[in-house]
C-alpha positions as CSV (number, residue, x, y, z in Angstrom):
1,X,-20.8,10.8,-10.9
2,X,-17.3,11.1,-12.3
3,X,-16.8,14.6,-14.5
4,X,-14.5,14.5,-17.8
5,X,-11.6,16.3,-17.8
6,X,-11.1,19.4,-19.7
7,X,-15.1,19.4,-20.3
8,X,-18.3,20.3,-17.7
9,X,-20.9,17.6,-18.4
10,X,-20.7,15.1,-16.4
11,X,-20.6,11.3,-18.3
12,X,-21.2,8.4,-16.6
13,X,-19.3,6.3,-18.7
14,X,-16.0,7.8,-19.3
15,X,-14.3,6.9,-22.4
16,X,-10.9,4.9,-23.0
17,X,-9.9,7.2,-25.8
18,X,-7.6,10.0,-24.9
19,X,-8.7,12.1,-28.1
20,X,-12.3,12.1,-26.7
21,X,-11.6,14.3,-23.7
22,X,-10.7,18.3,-25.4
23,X,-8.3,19.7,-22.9
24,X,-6.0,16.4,-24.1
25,X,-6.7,17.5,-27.5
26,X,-5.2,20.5,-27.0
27,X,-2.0,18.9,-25.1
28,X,-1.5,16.4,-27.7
29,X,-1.6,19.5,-30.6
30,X,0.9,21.2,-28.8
31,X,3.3,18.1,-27.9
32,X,3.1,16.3,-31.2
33,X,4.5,20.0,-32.4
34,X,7.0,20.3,-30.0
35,X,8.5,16.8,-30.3
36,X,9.3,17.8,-33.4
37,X,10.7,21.0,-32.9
38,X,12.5,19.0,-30.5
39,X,13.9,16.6,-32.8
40,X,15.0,19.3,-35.4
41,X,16.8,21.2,-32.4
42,X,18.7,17.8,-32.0
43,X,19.4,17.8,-35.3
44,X,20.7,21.4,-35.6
45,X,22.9,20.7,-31.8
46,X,24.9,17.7,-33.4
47,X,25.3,18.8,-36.9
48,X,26.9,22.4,-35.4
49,X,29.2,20.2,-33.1
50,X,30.7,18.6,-36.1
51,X,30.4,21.3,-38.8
52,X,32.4,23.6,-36.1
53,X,35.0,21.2,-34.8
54,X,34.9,17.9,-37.8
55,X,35.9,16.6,-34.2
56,X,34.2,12.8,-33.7
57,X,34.5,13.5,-30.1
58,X,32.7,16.6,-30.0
59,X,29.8,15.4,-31.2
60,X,29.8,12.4,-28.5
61,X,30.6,15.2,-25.9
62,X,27.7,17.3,-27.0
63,X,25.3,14.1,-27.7
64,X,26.4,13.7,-23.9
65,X,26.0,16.6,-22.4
66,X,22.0,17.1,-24.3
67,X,21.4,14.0,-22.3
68,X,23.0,13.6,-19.1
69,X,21.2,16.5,-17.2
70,X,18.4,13.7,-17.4
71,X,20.1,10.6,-16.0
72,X,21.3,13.4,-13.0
73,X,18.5,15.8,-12.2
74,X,15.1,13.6,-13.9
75,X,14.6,12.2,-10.0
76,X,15.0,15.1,-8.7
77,X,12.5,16.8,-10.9
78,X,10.3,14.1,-10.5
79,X,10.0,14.5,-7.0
80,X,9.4,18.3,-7.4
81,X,6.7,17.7,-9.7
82,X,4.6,16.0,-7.1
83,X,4.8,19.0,-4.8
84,X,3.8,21.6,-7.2
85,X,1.2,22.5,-9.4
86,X,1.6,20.7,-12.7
87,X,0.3,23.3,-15.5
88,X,2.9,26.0,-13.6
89,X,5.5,23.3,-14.3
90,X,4.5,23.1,-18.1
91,X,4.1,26.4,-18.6
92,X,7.1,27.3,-17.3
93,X,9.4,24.5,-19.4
94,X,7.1,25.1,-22.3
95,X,8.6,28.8,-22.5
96,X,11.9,27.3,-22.0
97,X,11.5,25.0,-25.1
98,X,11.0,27.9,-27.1
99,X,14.2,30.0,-25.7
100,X,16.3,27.6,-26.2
101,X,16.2,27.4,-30.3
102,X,15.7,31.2,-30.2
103,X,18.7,31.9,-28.6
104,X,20.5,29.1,-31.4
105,X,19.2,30.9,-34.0
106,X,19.9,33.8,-33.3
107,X,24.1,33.0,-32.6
108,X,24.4,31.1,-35.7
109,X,22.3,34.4,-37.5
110,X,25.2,36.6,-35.6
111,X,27.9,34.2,-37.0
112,X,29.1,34.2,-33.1
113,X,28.3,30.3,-31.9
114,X,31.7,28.6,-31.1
115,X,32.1,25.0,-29.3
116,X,31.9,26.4,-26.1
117,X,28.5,28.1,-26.2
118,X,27.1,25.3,-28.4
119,X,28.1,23.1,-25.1
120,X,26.4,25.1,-22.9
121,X,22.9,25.6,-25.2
122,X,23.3,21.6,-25.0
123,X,23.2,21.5,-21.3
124,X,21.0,24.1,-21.1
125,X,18.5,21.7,-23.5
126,X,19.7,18.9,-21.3
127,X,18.3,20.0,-18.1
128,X,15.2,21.6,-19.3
129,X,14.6,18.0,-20.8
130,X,15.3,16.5,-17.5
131,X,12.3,18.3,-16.1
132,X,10.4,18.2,-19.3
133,X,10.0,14.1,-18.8
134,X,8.9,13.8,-15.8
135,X,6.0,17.0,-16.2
136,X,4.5,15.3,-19.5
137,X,4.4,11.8,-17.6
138,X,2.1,13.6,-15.3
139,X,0.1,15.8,-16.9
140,X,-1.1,13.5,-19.8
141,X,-3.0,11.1,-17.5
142,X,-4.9,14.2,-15.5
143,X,-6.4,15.3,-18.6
144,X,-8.4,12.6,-18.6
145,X,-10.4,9.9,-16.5
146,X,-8.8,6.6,-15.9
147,X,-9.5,4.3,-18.3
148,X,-8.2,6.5,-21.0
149,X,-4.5,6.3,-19.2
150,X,-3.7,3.3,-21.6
151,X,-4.5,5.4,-24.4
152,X,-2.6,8.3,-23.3
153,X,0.4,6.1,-22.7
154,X,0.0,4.6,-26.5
155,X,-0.5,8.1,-28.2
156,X,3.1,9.4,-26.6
157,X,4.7,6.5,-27.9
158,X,3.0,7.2,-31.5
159,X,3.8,10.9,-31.2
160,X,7.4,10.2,-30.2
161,X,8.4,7.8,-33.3
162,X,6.3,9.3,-35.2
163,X,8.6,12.4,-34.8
164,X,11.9,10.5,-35.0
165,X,10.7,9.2,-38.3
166,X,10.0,12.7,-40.1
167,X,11.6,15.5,-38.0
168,X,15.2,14.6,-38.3
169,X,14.9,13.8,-42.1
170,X,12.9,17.4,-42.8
171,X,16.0,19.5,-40.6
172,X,18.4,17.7,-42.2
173,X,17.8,18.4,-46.1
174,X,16.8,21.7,-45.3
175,X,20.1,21.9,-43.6
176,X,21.8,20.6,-47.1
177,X,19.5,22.9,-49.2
178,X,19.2,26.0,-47.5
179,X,21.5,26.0,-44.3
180,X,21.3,25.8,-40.9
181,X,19.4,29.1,-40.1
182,X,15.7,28.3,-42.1
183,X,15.9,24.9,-39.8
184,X,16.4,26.8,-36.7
185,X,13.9,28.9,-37.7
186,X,11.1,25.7,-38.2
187,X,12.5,24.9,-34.5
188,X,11.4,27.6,-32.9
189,X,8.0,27.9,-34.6
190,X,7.5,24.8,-34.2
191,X,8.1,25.3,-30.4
192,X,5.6,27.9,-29.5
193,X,2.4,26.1,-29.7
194,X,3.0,24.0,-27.0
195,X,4.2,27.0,-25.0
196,X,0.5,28.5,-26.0
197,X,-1.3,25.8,-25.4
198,X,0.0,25.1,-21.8
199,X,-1.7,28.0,-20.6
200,X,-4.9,27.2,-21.4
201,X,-4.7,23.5,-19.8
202,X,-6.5,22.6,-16.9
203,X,-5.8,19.3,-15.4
204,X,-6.5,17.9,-12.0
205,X,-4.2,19.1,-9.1
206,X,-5.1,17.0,-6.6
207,X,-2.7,14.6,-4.8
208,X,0.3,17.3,-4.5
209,X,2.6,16.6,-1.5
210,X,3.0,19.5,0.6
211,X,4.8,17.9,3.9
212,X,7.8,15.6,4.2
213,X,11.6,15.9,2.9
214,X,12.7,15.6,-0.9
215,X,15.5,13.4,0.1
216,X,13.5,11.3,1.9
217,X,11.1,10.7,-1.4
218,X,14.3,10.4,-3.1
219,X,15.7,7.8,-0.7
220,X,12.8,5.6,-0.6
221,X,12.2,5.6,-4.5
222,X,16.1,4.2,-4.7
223,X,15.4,1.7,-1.9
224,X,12.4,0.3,-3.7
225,X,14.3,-0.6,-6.9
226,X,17.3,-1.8,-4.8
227,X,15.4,-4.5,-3.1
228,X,12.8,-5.9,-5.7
229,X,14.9,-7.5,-8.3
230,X,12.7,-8.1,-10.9
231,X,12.7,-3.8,-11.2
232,X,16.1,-3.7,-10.8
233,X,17.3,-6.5,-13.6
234,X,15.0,-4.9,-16.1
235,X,16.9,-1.5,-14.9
236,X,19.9,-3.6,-15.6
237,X,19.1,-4.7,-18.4
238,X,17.9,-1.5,-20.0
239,X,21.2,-0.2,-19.4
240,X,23.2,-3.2,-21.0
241,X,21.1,-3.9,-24.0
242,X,19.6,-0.3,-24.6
243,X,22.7,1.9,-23.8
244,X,25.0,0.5,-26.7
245,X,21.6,0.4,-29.1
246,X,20.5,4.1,-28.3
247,X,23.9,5.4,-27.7
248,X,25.0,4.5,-31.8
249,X,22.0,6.5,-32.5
250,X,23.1,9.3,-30.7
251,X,26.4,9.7,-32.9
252,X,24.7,9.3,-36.2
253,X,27.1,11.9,-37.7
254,X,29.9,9.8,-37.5
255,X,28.1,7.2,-39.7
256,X,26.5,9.4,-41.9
257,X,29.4,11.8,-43.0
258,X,32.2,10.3,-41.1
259,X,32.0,7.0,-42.6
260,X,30.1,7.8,-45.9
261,X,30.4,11.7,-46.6
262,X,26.5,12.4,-46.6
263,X,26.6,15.1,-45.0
264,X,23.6,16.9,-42.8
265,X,21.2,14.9,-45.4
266,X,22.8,11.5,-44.4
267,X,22.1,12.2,-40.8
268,X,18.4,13.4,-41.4
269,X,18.0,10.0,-43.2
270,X,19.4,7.6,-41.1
271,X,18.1,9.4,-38.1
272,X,14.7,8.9,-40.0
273,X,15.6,4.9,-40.4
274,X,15.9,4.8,-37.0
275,X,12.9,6.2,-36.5
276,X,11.2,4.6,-38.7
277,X,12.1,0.9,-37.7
278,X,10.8,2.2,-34.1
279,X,7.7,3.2,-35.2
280,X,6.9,-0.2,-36.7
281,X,7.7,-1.8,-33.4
282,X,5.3,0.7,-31.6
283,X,2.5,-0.3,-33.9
284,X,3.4,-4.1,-33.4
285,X,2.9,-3.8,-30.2
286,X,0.0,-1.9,-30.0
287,X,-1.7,-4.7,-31.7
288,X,-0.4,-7.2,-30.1
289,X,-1.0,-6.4,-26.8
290,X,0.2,-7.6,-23.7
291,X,0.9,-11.1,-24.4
292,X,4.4,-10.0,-25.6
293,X,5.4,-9.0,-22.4
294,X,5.4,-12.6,-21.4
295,X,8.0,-13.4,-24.0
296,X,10.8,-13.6,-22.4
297,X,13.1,-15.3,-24.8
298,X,11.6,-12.9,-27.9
299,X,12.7,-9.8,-26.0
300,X,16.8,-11.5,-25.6
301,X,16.3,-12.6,-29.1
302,X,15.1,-9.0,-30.6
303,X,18.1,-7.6,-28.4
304,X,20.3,-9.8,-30.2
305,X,18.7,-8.5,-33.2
306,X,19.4,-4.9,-32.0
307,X,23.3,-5.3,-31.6
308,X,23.0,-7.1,-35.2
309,X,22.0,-3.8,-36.0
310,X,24.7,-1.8,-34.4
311,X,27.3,-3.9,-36.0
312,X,26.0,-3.2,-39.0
313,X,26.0,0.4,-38.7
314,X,29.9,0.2,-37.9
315,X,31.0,-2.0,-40.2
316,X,28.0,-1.1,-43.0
317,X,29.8,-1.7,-46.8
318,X,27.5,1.5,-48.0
319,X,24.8,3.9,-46.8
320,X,22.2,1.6,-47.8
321,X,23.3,-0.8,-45.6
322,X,23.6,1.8,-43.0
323,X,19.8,2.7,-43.5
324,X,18.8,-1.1,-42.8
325,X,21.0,-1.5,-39.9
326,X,19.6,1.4,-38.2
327,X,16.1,0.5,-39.0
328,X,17.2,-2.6,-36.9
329,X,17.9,-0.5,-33.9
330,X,15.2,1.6,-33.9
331,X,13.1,-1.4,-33.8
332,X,15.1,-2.9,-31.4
333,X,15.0,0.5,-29.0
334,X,11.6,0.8,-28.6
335,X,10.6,-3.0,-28.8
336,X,12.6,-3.8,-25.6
337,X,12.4,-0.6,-24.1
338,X,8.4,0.0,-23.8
339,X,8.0,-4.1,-22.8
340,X,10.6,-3.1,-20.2
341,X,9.1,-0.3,-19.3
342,X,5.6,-1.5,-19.2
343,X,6.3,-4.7,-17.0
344,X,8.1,-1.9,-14.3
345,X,4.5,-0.1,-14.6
346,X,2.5,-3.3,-13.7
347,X,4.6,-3.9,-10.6
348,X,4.8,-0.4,-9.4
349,X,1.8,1.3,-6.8
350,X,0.4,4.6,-7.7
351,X,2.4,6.2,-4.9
352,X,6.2,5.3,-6.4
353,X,5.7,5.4,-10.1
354,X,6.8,8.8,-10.7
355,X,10.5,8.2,-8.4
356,X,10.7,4.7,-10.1
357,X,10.1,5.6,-13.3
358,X,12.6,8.8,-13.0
359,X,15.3,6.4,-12.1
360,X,14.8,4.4,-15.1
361,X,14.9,7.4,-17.3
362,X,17.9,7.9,-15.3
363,X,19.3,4.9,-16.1
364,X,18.5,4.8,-19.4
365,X,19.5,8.5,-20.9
366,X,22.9,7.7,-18.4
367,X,23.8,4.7,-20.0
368,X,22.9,5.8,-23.8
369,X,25.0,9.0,-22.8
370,X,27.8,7.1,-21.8
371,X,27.7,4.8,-24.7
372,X,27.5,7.8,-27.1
373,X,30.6,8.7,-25.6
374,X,32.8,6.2,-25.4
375,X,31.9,5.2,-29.3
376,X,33.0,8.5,-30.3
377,X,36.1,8.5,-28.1
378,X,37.2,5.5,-29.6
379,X,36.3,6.4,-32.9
380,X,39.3,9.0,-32.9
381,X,41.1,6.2,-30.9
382,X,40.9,2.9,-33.5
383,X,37.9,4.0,-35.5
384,X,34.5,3.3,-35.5
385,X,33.9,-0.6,-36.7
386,X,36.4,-2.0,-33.8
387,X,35.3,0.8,-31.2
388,X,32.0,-0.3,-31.6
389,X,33.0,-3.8,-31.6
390,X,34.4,-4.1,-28.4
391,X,32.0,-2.0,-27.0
392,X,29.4,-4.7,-28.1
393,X,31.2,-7.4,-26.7
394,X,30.8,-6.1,-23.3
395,X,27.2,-5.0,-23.5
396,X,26.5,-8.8,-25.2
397,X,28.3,-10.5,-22.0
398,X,26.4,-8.5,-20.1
399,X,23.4,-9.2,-21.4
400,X,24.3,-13.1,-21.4
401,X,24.5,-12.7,-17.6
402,X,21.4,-11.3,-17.0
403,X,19.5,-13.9,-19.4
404,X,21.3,-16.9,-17.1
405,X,20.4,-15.0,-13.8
406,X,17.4,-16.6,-11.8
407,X,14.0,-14.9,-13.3
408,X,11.4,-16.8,-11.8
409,X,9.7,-13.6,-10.6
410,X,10.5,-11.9,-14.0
């Protein structure tokens, strides 16, 4: 008779909803909290790179550097993950997640942060991120039985939009209002409880891998999304489609006060926009289920819509504009990247999801931090409207190719 996690009494009828079982009660507290400490702390690393430098490039650079570490060690982690026991692993990042902020605020309290320590705080953030990922992929489904996996998987997409939507606007005005220090403060705070909370978690450890080489898991995990094409063109496709869409949203800066002088509050409120249009596509999808994942040509066509949206950041007349545009490409973001995401799922055994799935992430943050990068670079180069079209060019021909490619398998 199966046991519910996080509880004693045995059920013998487990539920499908993820808030039934406590001990994921508990989790989901703590991470709806610390996504958005997490998002304020994102807030607080771009808005310093440009408030200390009014460099374009420095704020690609640190957009760059916050994501990066998970493109380069996520697989790595991953595989780690698998040999070790999972609530040591979040307690351990957990305490990270709140260091980090601390050690923020208390720099900018000083008066002492310059470029160069901001840089390292955002690798720092980076890399604890990198293992962060792969951890809450794994923990969330042992805190409860089976059939509540789908809900798990639906409740981190509502948590993570959710926080796009609200977090970034709330550090942003009380950036404008008060300064940077109270929202450094709300970071940390908001931080902690997930740090708490992971202590008191107890999910199943079963199934860790003791014997065999980390290359090796490495290796084979690579090999597999080599030699099935269908995983590797929606890889491909992630990175052409999704790099350009979430890499604009990494340099919202350079929209909101480079382009239209809004300031910290500008960036809270497009950042919010963008969360905002992606939590409309989670919802629509919840909804409508899996059926959507068969439509191929609404997925190219809502991609399409997506670099509609970029455009119109670049070129946007006035902020308003701005606001719809990146409503667009929130939408766009999540829309293509959970279908994406959840056709690798449905073609992947239980024995290579975690190294599959780290590659995507690794293809994903790589190509969104690359994106950020060269859109800033040529922002101080020929400015941002023909930087970023040229930049969509390329990603659309690329795209074109990979619509026109054989997909009978897809």
């Amino acid at each position: 008779m199966p046991t519910a996690v996080g509880t004693a009494a045995p059920v013998t009828d487990p539920s499908p909803r993820a808030l039934a079982y406590p001990a994921f009660r508990r989790y989901y507290i703590g991470a709806v909290m610390g996504t958005n400490g997490g998002w304020i702390t994102r807030i607080l690393l771009s808005w310093l790179a440009w408030d200390l430098t009014r460099s374009a490039t420095f704020v690609g650079v640190i957009a760059m550097t916050s994501l990066l570490p998970v493109a380069i060690f996520g697989p790595i982690f991953g595989a780690i993950v698998d040999r070790m026991s999972i609530r040591v692993a979040m307690a351990r990042v957990a305490m990270f997640l709140v260091t980090i902020p601390a050690i923020l605020l208390v720099l900018v309290w000083a008066g002492v942060l310059t470029p160069l320590t901001l840089f390292l705080l955002a690798a720092t953030f980076g890399t604890v991120m990198s293992a962060y990922h792969p951890i809450r992929q794994s923990l969330g489904p042992r805190l409860v039985e089976p059939p509540a996996i789908g809900s798990v998987v639906a409740l981190g997409a509502l948590n993570f939009n959710v926080g796009r939507l609200f977090a970034p606007a709330v550090g942003g005005a009380m950036i404008g209002a008060w300064g940077v220090i109270p929202a450094a403060v709300l970071g940390v705070l908001m931080a902690l409880p997930n740090a708490l909370i992971a202590r008191t978690l107890e999910p199943r450890e079963h199934g860790v891998k003791a014997e065999g080489g980390l290359r090796a898991d490495l290796a084979e995990g690579f090999r597999v999304v080599w030699q099935r094409w269908p995983i590797r063109r929606s890889i491909l496709l992630a990175v052409a489609a999704l790099g350009l869409i979430r890499g604009i949203a990494e340099i919202l800066t350079l929209v909101a006060d480079g382009q239209f002088g809004m300031g910290a509050r500008g960036l809270g409120l497009l950042t919010s926009a963008v969360g905002g249009g992606a939590l409309v596509a989670a919802v629509f999808q919840i909804f409508a289920g899996e059926r959507l994942l068969r439509q191929r040509g609404l997925r190219f066509t809502v991609i399409a819509v997506g670099f509609a949206g970029v455009m119109g950041m670049a070129h946007a007349p006035s902020f308003e504009f701005a606001m719809v545009a990146a409503t667009l490409v929130g939408f766009t973001s999540t829309y293509v990247g959970v279908s994406l995401q959840i056709g690798l799922q449905a073609r992947l055994e239980d024995e290579l999801r975690g190294r599959v799935m780290s590659i995507w992430m690794l293809a994903n943050t790589a190509a969104t931090a690359l994106a950020a990068f060269v859109l800033s670079g040529l922002t101080d180069w020929i400015g941002l409207p023909l930087g970023t079209t040229w930049v969509t060019v390329v990603c659309a021909v690329a795209v074109t190719l990979l619509w026109l490619w054989p997909t009978e398998r897809d």
